[in-house]
C-alpha positions in Angstrom: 5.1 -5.7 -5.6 2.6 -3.4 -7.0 3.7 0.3 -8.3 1.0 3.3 -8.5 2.7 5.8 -10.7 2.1 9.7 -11.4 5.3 10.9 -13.7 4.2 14.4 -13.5 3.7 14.9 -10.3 7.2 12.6 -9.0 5.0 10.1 -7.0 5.6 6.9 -7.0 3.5 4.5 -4.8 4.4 0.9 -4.2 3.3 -2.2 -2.1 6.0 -4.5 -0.8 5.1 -7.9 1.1 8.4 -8.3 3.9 8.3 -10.0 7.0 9.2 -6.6 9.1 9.9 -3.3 8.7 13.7 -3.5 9.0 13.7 -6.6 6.8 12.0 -4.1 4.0 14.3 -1.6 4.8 17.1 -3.9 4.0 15.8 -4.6 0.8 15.4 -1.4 -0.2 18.9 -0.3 0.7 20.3 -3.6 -1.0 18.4 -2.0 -4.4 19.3 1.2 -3.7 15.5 2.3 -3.6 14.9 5.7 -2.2 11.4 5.8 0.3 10.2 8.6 2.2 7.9 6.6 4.4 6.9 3.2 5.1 3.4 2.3 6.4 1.9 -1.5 7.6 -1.6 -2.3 5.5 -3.9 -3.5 8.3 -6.3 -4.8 5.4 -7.2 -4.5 1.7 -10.6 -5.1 0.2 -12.0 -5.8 -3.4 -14.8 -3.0 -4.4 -17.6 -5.4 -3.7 -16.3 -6.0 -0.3 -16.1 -2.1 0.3 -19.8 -2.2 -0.7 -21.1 -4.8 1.1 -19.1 -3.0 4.6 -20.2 0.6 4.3 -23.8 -0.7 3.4 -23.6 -2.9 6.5 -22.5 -0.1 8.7 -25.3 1.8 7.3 -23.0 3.8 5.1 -24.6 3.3 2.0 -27.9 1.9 1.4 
């Protein structure tokens, strides 16, 4: 798990690893953690690897 926090604001931002959706879900309920939304990652990528995409698609130079 990995939190992303603004205490001022009332955001709280976390990434779970689960098999599925409903498997999450179950989790959370089991903690009794409150979520407003749930949304699949299709990928993640370092800075460098951001870089090295946007330059290839001519993004940056």
């Amino acid at each position: 798990m990995q939190a992303h926090v603004n205490l001022a604001a009332g955001f709280i931002f976390t990434i779970y690893e689960a098999d599925t959706e409903a498997k999450l879900i179950e989790q959370f309920e089991e903690l009794g953690l409150p979520y407003d939304e749930i949304h699949e990652i299709q990928f993640s990528q370092s800075w460098p690897e951001m870089v090295q995409m946007l330059t290839h698609m001519g993004r940056l130079s």
